[in-house]
N, C-alpha and C positions, 0 to 999 in steps of 0.2 A: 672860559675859566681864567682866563689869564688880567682878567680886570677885577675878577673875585681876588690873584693870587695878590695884585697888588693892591688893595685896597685893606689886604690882612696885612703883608710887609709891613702898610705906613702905619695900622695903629699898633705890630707890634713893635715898629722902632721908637713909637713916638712914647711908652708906655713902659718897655722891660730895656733892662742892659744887655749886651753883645754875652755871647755864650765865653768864657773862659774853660779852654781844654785843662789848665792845670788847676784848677777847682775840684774839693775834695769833694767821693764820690758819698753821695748816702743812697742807699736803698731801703725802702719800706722799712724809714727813720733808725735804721741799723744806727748805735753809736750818735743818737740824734734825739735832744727833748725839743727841738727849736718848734715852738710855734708860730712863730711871728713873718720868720719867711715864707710861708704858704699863704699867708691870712693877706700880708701886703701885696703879695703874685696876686691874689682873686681878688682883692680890690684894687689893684691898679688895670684890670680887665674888667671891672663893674661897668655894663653898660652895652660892653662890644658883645656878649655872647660868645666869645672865643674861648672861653675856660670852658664853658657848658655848651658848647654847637650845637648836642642834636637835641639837647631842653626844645620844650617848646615856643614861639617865639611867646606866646604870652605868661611865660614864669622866664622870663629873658635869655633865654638860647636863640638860635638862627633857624631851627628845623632845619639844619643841615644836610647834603645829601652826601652820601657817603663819600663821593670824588671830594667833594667841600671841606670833608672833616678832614681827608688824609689832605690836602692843599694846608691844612691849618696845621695839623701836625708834622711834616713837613716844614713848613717856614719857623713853627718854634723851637725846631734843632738849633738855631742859629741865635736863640738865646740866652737869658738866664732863669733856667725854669728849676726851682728846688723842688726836693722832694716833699712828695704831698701826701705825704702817709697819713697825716694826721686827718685828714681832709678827705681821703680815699674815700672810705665807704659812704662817708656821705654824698659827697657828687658823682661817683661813679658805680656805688652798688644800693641803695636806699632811695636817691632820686629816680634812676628807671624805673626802681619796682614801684614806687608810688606812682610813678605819671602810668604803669600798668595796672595796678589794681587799689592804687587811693581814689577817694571823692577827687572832687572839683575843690571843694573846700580847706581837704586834708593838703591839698598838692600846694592852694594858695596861701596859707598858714605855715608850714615848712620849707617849702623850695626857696625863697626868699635867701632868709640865713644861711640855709645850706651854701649857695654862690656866692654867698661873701665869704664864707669862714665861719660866721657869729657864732652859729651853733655846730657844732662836730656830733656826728655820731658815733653808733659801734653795735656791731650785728652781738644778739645776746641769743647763740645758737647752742654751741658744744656745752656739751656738759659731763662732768665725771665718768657718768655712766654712758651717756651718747656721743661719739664724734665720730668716726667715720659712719654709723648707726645711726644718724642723725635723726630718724623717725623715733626711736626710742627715747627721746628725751620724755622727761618723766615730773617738769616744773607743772604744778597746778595753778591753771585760770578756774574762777569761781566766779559765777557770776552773780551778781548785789544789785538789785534794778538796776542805774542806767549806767553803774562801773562793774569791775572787776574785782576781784583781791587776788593777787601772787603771788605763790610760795614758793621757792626752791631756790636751786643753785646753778651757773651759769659759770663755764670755765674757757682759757683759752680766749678773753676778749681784748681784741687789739684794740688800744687807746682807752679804755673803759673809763680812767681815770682823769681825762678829759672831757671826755663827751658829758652833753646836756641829755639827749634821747638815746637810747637803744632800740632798734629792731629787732622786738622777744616774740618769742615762739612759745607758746605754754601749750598743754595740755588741758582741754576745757572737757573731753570724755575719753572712760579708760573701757567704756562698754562696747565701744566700736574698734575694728582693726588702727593699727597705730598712726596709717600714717592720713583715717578722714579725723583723728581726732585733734587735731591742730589748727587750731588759732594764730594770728600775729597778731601784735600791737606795737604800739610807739609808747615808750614806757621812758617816764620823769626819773630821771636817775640822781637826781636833788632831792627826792623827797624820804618822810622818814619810812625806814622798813627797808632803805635798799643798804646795804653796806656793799663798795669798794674795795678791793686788796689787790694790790699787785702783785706778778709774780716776775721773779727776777731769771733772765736768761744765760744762761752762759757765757754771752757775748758782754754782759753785766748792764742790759738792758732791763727796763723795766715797763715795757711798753703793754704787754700781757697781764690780763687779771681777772682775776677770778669775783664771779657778781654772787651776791648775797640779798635772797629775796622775802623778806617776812611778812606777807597781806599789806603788799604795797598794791596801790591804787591805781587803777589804770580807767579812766571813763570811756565808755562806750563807743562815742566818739572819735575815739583814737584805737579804735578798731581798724583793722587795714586789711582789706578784703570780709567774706562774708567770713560768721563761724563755719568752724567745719575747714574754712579752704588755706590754711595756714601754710598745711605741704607743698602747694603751687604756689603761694609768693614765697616761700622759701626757695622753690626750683628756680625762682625768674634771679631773684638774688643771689643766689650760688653762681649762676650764668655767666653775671656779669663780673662774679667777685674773679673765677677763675680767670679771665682775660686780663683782670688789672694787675691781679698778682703774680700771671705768666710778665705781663709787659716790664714788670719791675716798680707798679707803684704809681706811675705816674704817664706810663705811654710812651717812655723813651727807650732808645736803645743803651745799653752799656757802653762807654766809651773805650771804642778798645787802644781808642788812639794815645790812651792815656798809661795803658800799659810800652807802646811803642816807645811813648817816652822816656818809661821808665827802664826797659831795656837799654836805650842807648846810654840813661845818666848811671847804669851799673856795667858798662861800654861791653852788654850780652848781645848786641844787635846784630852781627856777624857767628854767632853762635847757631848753626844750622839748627838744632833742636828747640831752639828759641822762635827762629825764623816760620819753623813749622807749628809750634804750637801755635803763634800769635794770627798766622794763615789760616789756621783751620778756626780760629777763636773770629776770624773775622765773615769767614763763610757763612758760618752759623751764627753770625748776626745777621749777615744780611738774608740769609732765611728766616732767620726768627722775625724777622721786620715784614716778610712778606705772609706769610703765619699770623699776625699781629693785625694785618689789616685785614685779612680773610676774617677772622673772625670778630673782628669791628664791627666790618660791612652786614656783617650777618645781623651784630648785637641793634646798629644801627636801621638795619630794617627791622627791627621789631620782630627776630626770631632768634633770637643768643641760643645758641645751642651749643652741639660737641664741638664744633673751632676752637669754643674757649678753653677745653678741655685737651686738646693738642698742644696748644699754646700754653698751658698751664706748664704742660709734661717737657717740652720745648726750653722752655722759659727758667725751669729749674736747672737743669742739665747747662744749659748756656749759663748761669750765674755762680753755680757749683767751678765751671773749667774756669771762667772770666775770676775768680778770686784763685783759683788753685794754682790757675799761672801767675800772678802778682805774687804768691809765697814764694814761687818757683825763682823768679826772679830777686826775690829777697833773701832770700835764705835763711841764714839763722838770722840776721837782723828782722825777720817778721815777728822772732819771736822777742824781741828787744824790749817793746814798747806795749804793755798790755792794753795799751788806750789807744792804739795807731789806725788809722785807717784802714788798711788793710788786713791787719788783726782780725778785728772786728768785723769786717763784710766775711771774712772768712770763717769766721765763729757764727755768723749769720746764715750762712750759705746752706747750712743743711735743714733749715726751718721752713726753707720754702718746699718744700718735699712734702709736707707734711699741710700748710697750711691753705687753710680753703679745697679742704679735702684733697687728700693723700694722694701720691702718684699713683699708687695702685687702686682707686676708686677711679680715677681719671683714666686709666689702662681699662678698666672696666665697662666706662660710658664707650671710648670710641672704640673697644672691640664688640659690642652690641648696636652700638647706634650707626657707626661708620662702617668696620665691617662684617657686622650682620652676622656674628659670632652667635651661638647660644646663652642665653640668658646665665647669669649666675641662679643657684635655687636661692628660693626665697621661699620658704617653708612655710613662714611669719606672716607673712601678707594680708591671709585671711582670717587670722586668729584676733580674737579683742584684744586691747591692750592690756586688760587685767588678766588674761588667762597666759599671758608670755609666761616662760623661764625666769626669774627673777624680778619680775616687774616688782617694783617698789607697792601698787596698785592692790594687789592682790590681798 
């Protein structure tokens, strides 16, 4: 491995700039419309497979083995890798799920773009009535020979307002229990019948929005998996989205070196309560990093499961103290500047709790899945979808 490690070193010296620790931090584009810095990161790697490792080598990844991935991830600490929210779902939760349950065709027609940038996507899952519920979503697919037509509403869509495609989830039957009646598709978010709207966050982000669906058109085609199997590539996509959105977006760790800093230029660094917060903020990175690869190595052998969901629950809790101690250290000046860095990750912080399914739905997978807890009831399971409590259906 150490001709592998150097062989990665030269193209990323030869390709990215040196990592800057006093570089402002963004997470999962907190306080961030930039799309140009992620587009330029994935094509100044066009070629090497090092954005995409465990792609397959023929849609240009390495088929990396999981030592390989973490060797890659590892030497790109020592860069400058921005954050790639904008880019996320498409290379790290839409591309698995396709190279799992797309054609040959679907994979070579999309995967392409996806590694450059060209095209962005955005998962078109939650909805008004469905989010941590997520089987109850209640959008109608119709089917019209060899397309679709879609109707409803889609809420909660990160980057909507960018993306070319979404990965939707509609309801194609409300005769059968909720979660065999789901379909997915790759659905054109340029064309007419879909309306856009952002929704603005607290943090005064507007990365979230809500999709508007009127018998927009989806061809056959771009059907992704069979009918009927919509709830398993939704599970494989959920899988992957929890690990990227425990990791912070992009597979890094938080820099906590950066609040060291900032202690010492607010001269807190001898402040024993300072000293212990920023110890324990580093312990649990370097768990959360070992957590992060556990549940890699799982996604990268082609079986993502509850890791990502440890790692989710991990992930928030570490980003939550990693911003709560930068106020701490700021004091009232954090509240100075409503547009400041640390503001802003911190007015972000409680979003990750919630996003890519809830802490408490994640508490739920790995006290069932890992430790072999009792099931939650689920009452619903085997009831049609038209005969639920409130189904729209009905």
């Amino acid at each position: 491995m150490d001709d592998f490690r150097t062989r990665v070193r030269a193209e990323l010296t030869a390709r990215l700039a040196p990592r800057r620790h006093d570089a402002p931090v963004s997470v999962l584009g907190a306080g961030s419309d930039d799309l140009d810095a992620g587009r330029r990161y994935l094509g100044a790697l066009a070629g090497t497979g090092l954005a995409i490792p465990t792609w397959p080598k023929e849609y240009g990844g390495l088929a990396a083995s999981t030592e390989e991935v973490a060797i890659i991830r590892s030497e790109l600490g020592a860069f400058d890798v921005p954050d790639l929210y904008p880019y996320l779902v498409g290379v790290d939760l839409v591309a698995p799920t396709l190279l799992a349950h797309g054609t040959p065709e679907q994979c070579a027609r999309w995967l392409p773009a996806i590694s450059t940038g060209e095209a962005i996507w955005c998962q078109l899952f939650s909805e008004p009535g469905a989010g941590s519920d997520l089987a109850g979503l209640a959008a109608r697919a119709v089917r019209d020979g060899d397309e679709w037509t879609v109707t409803g509403q889609k809420v909660w869509t990160s980057r909507g307002a960018y993306s070319r495609y979404g990965l939707l989830l509609a309801r194609h039957d409300v005769a059968v229990p909720k979660h065999r009646g789901i379909t997915a598709f790759a659905l054109d978010l340029g064309q007419p019948g879909v309306d856009v709207r952002p929704l603005r966050q607290m943090n005064g982000d507007a990365h979230f929005t809500e999709v508007f669906m009127d018998a927009a058109r989806v061809a056959d085609t771009d059907r992704i998996g069979a009918v009927g199997d919509g709830w398993r590539v939704a599970l494989t996509c959920l899988s992957y989205e929890r690990g990227a959105i425990g990791s912070g977006g992009s597979g890094g760790l938080l820099d906590v070196e950066r609040l060291v800093a900032l202690a010492r230029a607010r001269g807190l660094a001898a402040d024993p309560v300072v000293r212990d917060t920023l110890a324990r903020l580093l312990i649990e990175a370097r768990v959360m990093s070992y957590t992060a690869r556990r549940a890699r190595d799982a996604a990268t052998a082609g079986r993502p499961g509850p890791e990502g969901s440890g790692m989710k629950i991990r992930g928030a809790a570490l980003f939550k103290a990693y911003t709560a101690a930068a106020t701490l250290l700021l004091g009232a000046d954090a509240t100075v500047d409503p547009h400041g860095e640390w503001q802003t990750l911190f007015l972000t912080a409680p979003s990750i709790s919630i996003r890519g399914g809830t802490d408490e739905i994640q508490r739920n997978i790995v006290g069932e899945r890992v430790l072999g807890l009792p099931e939650e009831p689920r009452v619903d399971r085997t009831l049609p979808f038209d005969q639920l409590p409130g189904s729209s259906a009905r």
